[in-house]
Backbone as numpy.savetxt, mean C-alpha at the origin, in Angstrom:
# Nx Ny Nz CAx CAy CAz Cx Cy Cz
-17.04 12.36 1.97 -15.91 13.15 1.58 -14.92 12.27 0.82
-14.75 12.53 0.04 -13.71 11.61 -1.07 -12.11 11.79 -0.50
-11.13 10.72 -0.64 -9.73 10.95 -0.40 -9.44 11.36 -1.20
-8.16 12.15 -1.10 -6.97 12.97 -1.98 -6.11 11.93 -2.07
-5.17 12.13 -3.49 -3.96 10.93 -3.86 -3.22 11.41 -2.62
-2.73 12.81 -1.84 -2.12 13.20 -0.96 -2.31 12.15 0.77
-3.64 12.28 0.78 -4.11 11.56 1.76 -3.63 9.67 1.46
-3.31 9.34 0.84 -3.20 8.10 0.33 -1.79 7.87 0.39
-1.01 8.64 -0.04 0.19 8.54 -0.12 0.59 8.68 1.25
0.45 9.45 2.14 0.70 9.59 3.76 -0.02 8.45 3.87
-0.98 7.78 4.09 -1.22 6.13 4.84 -0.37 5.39 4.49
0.00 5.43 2.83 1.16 4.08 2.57 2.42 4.91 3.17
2.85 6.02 3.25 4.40 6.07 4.02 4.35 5.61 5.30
3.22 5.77 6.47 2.86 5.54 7.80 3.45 4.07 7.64
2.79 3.15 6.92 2.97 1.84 6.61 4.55 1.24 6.33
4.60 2.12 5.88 5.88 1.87 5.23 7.00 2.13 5.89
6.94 3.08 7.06 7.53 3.29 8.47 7.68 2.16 9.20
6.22 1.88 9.60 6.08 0.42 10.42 6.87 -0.67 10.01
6.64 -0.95 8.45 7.37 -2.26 8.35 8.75 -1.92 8.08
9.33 -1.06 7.64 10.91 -0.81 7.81 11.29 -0.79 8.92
10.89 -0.50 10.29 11.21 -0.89 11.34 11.12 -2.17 12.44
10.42 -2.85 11.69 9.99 -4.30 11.99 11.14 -5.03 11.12
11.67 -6.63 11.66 12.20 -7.12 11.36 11.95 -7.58 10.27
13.16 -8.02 9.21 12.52 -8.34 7.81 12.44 -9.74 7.76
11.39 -10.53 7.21 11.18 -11.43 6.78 10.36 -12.30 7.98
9.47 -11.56 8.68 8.75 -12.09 9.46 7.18 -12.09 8.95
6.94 -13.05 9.50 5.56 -13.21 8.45 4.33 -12.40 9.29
3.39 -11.25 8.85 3.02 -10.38 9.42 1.47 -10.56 9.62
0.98 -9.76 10.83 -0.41 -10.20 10.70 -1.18 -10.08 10.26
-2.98 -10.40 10.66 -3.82 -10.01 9.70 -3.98 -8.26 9.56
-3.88 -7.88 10.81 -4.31 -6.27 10.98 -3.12 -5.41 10.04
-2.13 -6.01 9.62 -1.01 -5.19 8.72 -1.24 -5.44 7.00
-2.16 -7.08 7.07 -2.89 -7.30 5.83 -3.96 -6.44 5.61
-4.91 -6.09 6.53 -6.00 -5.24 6.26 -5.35 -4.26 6.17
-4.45 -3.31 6.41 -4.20 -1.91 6.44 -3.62 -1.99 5.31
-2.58 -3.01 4.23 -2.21 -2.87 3.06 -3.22 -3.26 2.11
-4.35 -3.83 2.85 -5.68 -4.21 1.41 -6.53 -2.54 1.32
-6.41 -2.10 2.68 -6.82 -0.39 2.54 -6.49 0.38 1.62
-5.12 0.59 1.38 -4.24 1.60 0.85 -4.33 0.60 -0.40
-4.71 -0.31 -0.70 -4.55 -0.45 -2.04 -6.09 -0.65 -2.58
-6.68 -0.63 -2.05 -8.78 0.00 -2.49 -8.39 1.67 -2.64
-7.86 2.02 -1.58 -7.60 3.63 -1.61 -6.87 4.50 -3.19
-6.04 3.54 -3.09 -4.98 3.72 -4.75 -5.91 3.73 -5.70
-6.56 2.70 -5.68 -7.34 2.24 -6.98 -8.85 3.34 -7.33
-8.95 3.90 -5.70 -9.93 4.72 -6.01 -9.42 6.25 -6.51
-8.28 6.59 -5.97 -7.75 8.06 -6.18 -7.14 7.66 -7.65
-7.36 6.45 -8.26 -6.33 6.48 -9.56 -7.07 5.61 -10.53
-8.43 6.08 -10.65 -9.49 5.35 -11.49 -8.80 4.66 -13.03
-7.74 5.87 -13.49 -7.50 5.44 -14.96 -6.09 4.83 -14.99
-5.92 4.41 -13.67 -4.31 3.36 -13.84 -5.11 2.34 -14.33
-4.38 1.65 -15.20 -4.73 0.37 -15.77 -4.40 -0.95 -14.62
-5.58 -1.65 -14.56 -5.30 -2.62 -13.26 -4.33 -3.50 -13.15
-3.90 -4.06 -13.82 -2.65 -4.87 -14.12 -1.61 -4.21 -13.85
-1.23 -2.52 -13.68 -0.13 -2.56 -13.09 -0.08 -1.96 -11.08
-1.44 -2.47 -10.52 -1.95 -2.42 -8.93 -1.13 -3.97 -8.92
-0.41 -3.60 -7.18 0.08 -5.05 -7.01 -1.23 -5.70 -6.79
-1.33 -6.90 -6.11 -1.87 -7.55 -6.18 -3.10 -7.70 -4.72
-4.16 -7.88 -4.41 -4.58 -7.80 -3.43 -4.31 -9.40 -2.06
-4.39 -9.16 -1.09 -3.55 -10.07 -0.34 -4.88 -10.57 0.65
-4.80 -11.54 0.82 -6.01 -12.22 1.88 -5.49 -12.18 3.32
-6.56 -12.24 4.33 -6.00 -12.28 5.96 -5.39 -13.47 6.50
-5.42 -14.43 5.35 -4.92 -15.89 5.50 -3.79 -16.28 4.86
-3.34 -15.37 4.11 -2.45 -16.00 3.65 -0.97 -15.49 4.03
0.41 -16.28 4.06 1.33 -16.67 4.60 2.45 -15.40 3.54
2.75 -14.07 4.33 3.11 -13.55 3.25 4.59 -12.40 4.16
6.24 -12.07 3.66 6.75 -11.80 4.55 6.80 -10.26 4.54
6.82 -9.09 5.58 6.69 -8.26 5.36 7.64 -7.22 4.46
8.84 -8.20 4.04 9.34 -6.94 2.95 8.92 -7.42 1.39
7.83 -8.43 1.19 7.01 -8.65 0.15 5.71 -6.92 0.08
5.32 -7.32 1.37 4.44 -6.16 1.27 5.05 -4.95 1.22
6.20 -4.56 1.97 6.79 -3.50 1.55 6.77 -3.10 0.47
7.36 -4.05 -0.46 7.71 -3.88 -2.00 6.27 -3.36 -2.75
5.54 -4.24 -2.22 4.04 -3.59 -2.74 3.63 -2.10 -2.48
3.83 -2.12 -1.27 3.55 0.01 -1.07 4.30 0.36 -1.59
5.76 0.08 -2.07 7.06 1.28 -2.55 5.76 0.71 -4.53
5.34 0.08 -4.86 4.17 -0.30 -5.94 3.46 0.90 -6.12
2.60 1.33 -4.77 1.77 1.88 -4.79 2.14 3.29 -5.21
2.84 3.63 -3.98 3.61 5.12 -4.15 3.67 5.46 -5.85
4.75 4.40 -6.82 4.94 4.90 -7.95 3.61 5.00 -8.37
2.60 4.41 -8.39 1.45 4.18 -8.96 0.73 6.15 -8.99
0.66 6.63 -7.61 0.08 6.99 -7.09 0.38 8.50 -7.13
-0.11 9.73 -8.11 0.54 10.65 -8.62 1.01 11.68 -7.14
2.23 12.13 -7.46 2.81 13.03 -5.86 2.61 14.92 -6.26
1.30 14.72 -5.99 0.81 16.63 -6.44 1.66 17.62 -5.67
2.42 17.02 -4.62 3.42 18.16 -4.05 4.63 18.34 -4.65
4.72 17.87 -5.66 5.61 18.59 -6.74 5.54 19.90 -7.46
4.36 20.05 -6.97 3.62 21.31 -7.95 3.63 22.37 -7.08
């Protein structure tokens, strides 16, 4: 069953809940890295003809990164990511 941009956009707000309520500038774990490397395979699949260069960037389980960096990346995605409930 294929995702909807709808379905995509609700995982990155879920996300985006979590880390606005988490303290800022704490460096976050791997399981919050995998759930933002999700939603951004997810983007890229519901949005075949965005040009890749403007997807943030993909993030490793190792690397040292603070969570209102990743924030900034989902509020990325969202624009990326067309909002059909406008319609």
């Amino acid at each position: 069953m294929a995702v909807t941009a709808e379905q995509v956009r609700a995982k990155i707000k879920a996300s985006q809940a979590a880390f606005s309520n988490a303290n800022k500038d704490w460096l976050i774990s791997t399981k919050f890295l995998e759930d933002y490397q999700s939603s951004l395979e997810l983007a890229k699949e519901v949005c075949p003809d965005v040009d890749s260069r403007l997807f943030p960037p993909a993030l490793s389980g190792f690397q040292s990164i603070a969570d209102t960096e990743v924030l900034a990346y989902l509020n990325q995605l969202l624009a990326i990511i067309p909002d059909n409930s406008a319609f």
